[in-house]
N, C-alpha and C positions, 0 to 999 in steps of 0.2 A: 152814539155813532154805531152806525150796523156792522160798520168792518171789525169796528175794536170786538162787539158781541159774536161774530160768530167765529171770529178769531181766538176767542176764549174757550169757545167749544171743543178746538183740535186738541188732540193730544199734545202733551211735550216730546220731546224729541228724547231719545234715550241712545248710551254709546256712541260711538264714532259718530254718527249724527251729530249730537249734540258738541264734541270734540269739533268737529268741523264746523258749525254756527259757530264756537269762541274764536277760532282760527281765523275765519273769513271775516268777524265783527271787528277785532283788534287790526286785520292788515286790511282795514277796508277793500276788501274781494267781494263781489255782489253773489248772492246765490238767491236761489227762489226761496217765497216765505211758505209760511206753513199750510195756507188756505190754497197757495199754488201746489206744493205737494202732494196734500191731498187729493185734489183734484187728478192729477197725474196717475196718482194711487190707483183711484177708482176708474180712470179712464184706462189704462194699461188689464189691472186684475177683468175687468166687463165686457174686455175683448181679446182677452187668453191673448195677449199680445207675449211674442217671444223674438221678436228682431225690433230692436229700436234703434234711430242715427241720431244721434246727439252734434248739435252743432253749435259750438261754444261753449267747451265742456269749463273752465276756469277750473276749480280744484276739486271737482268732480262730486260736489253736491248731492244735484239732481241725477247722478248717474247711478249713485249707490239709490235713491230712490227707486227709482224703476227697475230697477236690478233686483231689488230686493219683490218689489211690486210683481214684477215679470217670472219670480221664484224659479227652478232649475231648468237648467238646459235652454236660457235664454242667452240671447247678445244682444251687446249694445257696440254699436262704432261709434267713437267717439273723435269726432276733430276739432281742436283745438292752434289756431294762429299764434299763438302766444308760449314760444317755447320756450320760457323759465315756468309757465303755469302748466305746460304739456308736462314736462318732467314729473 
């Protein structure tokens, strides 16, 4: 299957990352998979992106993504309907 192969190529997730895959796996919380990450990754760092809006943050995954992708002196807005997940 091509997904499981190129899926094997990404890296693992390391730190808080990887803290937040067990969290979100055990209280079934959806977050993006790693092939999506990636992708976000390269699409953020390609275009010196430094404002992003997040909408439908759940427990903020994909936000330390791009946060981290986006490196200093970036923002992200983030909204979230879900106010025990906003907390």
């Amino acid at each position: 299957m091509p997904i499981n192969y190129i899926q094997s190529l990404l890296p693992s997730s390391e730190g808080i990352l990887k803290d937040i895959e067990g969290y979100a796996h055990l209280n079934n919380i959806p977050i993006i998979t790693s092939d999506v990450s990636t992708l976000l990754s390269i699409l953020i760092k390609s275009t010196s992106t430094k404002k992003i809006l997040e909408i439908g943050t759940a427990i903020g995954y994909s936000s330390i993504v791009m946060a981290k992708s986006a490196g200093n002196n970036s923002q992200i807005l983030s909204i979230e309907k879900n106010s025990a997940l906003a907390e």
